[in-house]
C-alpha positions as CSV (number, residue, x, y, z in Angstrom):
1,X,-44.5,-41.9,28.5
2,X,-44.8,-38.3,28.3
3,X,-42.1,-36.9,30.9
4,X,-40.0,-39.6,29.1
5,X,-40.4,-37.8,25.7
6,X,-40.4,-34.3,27.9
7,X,-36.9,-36.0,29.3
8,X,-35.8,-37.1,25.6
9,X,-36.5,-33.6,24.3
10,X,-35.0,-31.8,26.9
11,X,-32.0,-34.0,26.3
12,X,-32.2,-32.9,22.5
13,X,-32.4,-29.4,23.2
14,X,-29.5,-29.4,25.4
15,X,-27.1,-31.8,23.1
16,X,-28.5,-29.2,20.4
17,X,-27.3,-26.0,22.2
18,X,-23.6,-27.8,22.9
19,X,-23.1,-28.3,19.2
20,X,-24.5,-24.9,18.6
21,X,-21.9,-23.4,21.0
22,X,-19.2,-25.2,19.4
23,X,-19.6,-24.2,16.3
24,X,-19.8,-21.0,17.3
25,X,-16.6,-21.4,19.0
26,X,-15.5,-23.2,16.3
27,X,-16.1,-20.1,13.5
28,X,-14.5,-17.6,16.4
29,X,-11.3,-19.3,16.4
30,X,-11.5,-18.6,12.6
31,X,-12.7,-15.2,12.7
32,X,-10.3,-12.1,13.2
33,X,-11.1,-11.0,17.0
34,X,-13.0,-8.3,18.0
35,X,-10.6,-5.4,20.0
36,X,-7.3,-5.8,18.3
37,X,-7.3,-3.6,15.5
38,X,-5.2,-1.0,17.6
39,X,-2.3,-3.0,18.2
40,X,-2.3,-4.7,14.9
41,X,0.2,-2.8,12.1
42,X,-4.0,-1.8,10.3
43,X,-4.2,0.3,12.9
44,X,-6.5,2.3,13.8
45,X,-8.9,-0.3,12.1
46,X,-8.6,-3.8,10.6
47,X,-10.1,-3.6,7.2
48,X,-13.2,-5.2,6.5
49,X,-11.8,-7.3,3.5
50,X,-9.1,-8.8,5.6
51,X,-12.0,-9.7,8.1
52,X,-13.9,-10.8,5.5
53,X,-10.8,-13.3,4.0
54,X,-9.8,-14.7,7.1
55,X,-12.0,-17.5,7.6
56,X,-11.7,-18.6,4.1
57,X,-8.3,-19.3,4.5
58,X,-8.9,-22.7,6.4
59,X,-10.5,-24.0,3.8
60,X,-8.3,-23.3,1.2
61,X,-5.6,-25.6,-0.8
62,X,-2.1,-24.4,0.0
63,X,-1.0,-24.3,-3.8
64,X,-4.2,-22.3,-4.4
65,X,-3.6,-19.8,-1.6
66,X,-0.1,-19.2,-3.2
67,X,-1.1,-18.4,-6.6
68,X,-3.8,-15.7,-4.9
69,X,-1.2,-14.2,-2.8
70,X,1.3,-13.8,-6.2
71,X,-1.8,-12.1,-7.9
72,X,-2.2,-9.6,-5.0
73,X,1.1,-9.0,-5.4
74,X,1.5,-8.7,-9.0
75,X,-1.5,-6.2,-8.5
76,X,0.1,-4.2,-5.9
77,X,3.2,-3.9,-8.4
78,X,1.2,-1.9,-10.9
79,X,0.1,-4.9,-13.1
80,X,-3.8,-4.7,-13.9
81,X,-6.6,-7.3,-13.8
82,X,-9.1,-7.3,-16.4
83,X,-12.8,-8.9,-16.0
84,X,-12.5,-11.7,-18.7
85,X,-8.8,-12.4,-16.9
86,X,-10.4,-12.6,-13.1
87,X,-12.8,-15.6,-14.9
88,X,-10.2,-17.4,-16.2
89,X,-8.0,-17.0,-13.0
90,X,-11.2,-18.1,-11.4
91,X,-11.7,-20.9,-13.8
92,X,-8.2,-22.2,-13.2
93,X,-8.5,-22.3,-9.6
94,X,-12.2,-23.8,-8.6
95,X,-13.1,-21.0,-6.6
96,X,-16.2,-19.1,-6.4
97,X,-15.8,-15.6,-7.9
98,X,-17.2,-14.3,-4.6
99,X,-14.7,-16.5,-2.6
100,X,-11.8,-15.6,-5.0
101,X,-12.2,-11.7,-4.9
102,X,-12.9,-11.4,-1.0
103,X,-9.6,-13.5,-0.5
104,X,-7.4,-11.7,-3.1
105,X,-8.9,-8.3,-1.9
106,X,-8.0,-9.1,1.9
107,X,-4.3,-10.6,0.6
108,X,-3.9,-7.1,-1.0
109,X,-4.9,-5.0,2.1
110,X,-2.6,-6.8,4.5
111,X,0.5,-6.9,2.1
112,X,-0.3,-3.0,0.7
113,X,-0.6,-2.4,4.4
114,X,2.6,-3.6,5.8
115,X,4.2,-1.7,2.8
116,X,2.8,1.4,3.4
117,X,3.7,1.5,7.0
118,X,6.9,-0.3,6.4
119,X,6.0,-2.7,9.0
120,X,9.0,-4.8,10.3
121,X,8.4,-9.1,9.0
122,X,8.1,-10.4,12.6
123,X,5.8,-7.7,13.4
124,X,3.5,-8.5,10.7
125,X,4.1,-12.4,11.9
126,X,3.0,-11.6,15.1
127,X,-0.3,-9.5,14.2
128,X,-1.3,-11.4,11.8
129,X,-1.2,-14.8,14.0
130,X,-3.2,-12.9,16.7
131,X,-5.9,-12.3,13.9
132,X,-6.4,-16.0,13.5
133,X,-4.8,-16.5,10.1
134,X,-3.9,-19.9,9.6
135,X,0.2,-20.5,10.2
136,X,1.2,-21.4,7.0
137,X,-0.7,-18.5,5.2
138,X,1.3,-16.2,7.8
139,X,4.9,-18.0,6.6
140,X,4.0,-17.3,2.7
141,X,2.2,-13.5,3.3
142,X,5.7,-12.7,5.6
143,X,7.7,-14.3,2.8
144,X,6.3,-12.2,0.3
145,X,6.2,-9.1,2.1
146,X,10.2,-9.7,2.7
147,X,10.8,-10.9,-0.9
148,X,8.6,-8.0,-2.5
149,X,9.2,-5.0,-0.1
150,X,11.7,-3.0,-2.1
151,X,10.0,-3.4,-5.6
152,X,6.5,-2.4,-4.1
153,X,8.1,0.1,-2.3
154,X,9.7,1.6,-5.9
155,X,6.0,1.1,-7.7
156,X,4.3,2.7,-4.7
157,X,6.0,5.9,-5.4
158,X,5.6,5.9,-9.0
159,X,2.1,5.0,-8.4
160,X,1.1,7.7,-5.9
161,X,-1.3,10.5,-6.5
162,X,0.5,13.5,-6.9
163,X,0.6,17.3,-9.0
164,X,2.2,16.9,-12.2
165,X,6.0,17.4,-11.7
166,X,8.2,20.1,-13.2
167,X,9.7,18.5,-16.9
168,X,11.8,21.4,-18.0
169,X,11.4,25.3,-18.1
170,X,12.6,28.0,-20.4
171,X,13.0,31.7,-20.0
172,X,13.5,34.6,-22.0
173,X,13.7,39.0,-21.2
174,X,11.3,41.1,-23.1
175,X,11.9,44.5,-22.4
176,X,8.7,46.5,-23.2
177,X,9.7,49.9,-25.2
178,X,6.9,51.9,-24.5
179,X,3.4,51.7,-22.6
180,X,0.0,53.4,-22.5
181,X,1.0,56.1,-20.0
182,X,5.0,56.2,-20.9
183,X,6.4,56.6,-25.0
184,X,9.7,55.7,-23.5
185,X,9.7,52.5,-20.6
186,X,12.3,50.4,-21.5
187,X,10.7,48.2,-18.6
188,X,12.7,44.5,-18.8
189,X,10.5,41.8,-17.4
190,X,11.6,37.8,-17.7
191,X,8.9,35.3,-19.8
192,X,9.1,32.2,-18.2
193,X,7.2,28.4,-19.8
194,X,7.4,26.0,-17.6
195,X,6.3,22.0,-18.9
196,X,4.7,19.9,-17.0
197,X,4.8,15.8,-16.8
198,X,1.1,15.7,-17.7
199,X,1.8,18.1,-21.3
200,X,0.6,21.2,-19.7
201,X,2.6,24.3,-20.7
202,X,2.3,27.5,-18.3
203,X,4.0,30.6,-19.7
204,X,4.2,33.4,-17.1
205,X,5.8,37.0,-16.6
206,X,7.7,37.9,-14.0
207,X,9.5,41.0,-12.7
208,X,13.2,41.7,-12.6
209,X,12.8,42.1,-8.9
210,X,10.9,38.8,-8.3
211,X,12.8,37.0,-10.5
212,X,15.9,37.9,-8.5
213,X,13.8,37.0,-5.1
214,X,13.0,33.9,-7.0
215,X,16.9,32.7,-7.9
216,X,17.8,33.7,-3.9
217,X,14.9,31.7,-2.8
218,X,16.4,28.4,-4.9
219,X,19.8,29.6,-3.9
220,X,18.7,29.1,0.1
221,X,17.0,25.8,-0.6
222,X,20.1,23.9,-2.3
223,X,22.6,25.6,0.4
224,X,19.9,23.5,3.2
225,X,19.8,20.7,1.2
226,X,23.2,20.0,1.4
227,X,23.5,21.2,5.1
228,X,20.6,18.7,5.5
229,X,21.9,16.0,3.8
230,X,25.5,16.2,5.8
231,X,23.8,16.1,9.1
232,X,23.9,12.8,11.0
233,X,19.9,11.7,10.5
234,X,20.7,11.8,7.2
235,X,23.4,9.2,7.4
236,X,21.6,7.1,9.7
237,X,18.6,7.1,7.3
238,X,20.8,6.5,4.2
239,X,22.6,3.5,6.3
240,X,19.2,2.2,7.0
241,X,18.1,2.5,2.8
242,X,21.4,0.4,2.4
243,X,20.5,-2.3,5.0
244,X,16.8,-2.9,3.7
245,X,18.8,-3.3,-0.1
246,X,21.0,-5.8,2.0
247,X,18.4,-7.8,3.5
248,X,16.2,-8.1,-0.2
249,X,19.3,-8.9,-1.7
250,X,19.8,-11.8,0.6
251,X,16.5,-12.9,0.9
252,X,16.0,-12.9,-2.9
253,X,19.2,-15.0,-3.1
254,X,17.7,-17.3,-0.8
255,X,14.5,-18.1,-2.6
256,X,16.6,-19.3,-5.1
């Protein structure tokens, strides 16, 4: 009786460790592998959110998965998420708020992502079928990259962290009459404000002679602007502008 329990056991133990290594197998397939983040369009690193969304994918409705992607996207075009409207989007969907927000987050990295790089569609297609994303979530993300691209693009910039930019600038000649040291100067110098996009206002002095260095200097840059922007790069690049319009243009007409 007792080497057929030790038998029985044994048999157990081994039927125990096969359905341990398939599951194991099982959550790999559904995992983003280990090794590719180099070749992938994250490079040099997959981010851990879109590691982290991956495997919930498989188990999510299709119609729900949509209405997560349009939020990243909506959120990557500048529009904001309060907490009372992440509970209601929650509440409307039957997701776990943990659940929800590591699957929008990991939607947002890999569309910001292939933005930012300006990552070709059917390079995105391919990476992000080697990281195990489920083939219908890889049709809708591509889709949405190709129908969004341009507008992203356009709020990217805006969005950007920059220096304030130059609004407008005024400029006046004071011509100081006399000093400490001399009754007589007659000394011009140029007052210059400039305003800023944040509201700033900085008011300067400057001297005849580096103010006449100064309208050389902006003289130079607008003669290499326009050498720059007749050389053939610049054509190429502007033809390549005009072809990305083209292919959002057609591809929005499409989705409708």
């Amino acid at each position: 009786t007792i080497p057929r329990m030790a038998t029985a056991a044994s048999r157990w133990k081994r039927a125990g460790g096969v359905i341990k290594a398939r599951n194991l197998a099982t959550a790999a397939f559904k995992a983003v592998p280990h090794g590719i983040d180099s070749t992938t369009y994250f490079s040099p690193s997959i981010p851990p959110e879109v590691r982290a969304a991956v495997p919930h994918l498989y188990s999510m409705d299709q119609a729900v998965f949509r209405r997560v992607l349009e939020a990243a996207v909506a959120l990557l075009g500048g529009n904001s998420l309060s907490d009372s409207q992440f509970e209601e989007f929650q509440a409307s969907l039957g997701l776990e708020g943990g659940r929800l927000g590591e699957v929008l987050t990991g939607l947002y990295e890999m569309v910001r992502c292939a933005v930012r790089n300006r990552t070709k569609v059917d390079v995105v297609q391919r990476d992000l079928a080697e990281m195990n994303v489920p083939a219908a979530c890889v049709s809708d993300i591509v889709r949405a990259v190709k129908l969004s691209r341009f507008d992203l693009e356009s709020a990217a910039v805006v969005q950007r962290v920059r220096f304030p930019k130059l609004d407008a600038m005024t400029w006046r000649v004071d011509v100081a009459i006399s000093t400490s040291s001399l009754t007589r100067a007659f000394k011009p110098t140029v007052v210059m404000q400039m305003a800023l996009s944040d509201g700033r206002l900085k008011t300067f002095e400057v001297p005849i002679d580096q103010f006449n260095q100064l309208r050389f200097n902006v003289a130079k840059v607008l003669r290499d602007m326009r050498q720059l922007e007749s050389h053939p790069i610049m054509r190429l690049a502007f033809d390549a502008d005009k072809k990305r319009f083209d292919e959002q243009a057609a591809a929005a007409a499409e989705s409708k």
